[in-house]
N, C-alpha and C positions, 0 to 999 in steps of 0.2 A: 643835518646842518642846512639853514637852507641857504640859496644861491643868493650870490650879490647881485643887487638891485642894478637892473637893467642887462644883465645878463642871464639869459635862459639855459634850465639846466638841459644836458642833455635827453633825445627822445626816447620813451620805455622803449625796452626793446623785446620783440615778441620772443613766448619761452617755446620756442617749435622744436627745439633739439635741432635744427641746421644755424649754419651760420647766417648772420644778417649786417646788414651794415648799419656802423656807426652812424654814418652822418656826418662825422666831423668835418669841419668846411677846412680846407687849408691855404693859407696864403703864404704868396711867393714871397720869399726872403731879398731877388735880386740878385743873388750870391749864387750862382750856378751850380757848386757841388752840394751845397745846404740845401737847394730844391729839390737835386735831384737827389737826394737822401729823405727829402719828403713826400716826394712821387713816388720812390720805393715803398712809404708806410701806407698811402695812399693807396697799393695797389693789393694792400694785404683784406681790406675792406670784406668782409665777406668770404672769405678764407678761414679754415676751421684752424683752430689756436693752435693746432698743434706744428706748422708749417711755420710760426711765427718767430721763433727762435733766430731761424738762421738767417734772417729779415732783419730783425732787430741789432745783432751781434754786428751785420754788413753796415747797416747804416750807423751804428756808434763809432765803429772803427774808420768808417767814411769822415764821420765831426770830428772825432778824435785828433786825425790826421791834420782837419781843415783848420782847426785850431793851431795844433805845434806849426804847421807852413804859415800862421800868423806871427808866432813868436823869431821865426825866423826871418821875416822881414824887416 
């Protein structure tokens, strides 16, 4: 499928059997628990997938959270 015009797809990423980093650029949302649930993915960067799990699970349940504390206001 190719990439929408003026957006570059991501860079190949070497097949060396270690991990490498994405690359992805991330930008601050402003929202202080939303960031810091994006510095958490941010920091998985180069980290073998296996460690990934419990990374992921923290930071949904972080948004999760950051969500319902919206419906309650």
């Amino acid at each position: 499928m190719p990439e929408p015009e003026g957006r570059p797809g991501p860079a190949p990423v070497p097949l060396t059997g270690e991990p490498s980093p994405l690359g992805v650029e991330l930008t601050p949302t402003g929202h202080p628990a939303v960031d810091a649930g994006l510095a958490r993915l941010a920091a998985l960067d180069g980290v073998p997938t296996d460690a990934h799990l419990p990374v992921y699970e923290d930071v949904h349940q972080r948004l999760a959270d950051t969500l319902a504390a919206l419906d309650r206001d």
